[in-house]
C-alpha positions, 0 to 999 in steps of 0.5 A: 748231601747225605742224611746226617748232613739234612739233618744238621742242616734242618736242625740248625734252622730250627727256631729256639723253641723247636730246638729246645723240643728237639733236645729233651727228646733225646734227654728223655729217650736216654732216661727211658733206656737208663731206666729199663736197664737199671729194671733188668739189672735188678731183675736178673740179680746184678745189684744185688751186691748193692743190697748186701753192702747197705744191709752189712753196712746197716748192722755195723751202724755206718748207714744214716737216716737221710736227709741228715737233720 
C-alpha cells in the first residue's frame, strides 16, 4: 500500500467530526493561497486594470452605491 492509499484509508475511518476538521483544513490552506496571490498581484500592478475600468466607469455614472436601497 502506497501512501495515498493509507491515507485514504485513515481518513475513510475517521469519525464525523474529525472528517469534518479534516476538510476545512484544505478549504482554509486554499483561502490562504487565494489571498497571498490576489496581495502579490495587486503589488506587482496586474489588477491595476480593474481600478481603471471602475474609476472610468465612476466618471460616466454607471457605478452605484451598493447595497442597492
Amino acid at each position: 500500500m502506497d501512501r495515498v492509499e493509507e491515507i485514504e484509508t485513515a481518513i475513510a475511518s475517521l469519525p464525523p467530526e474529525e472528517y469534518r476538521r479534516l476538510i476545512e483544513w484544505p478549504r482554509a490552506q486554499d483561502q490562504v493561497r487565494w489571498d497571498l496571490q490576489m496581495e502579490r498581484d495587486s503589488a506587482g500592478g496586474k489588477l491595476d486594470f480593474l481600478f481603471r475600468e471602475a474609476e472610468e466607469e465612476s466618471a460616466q455614472g454607471l457605478i452605484r452605491d451598493w447595497p442597492l436601497t
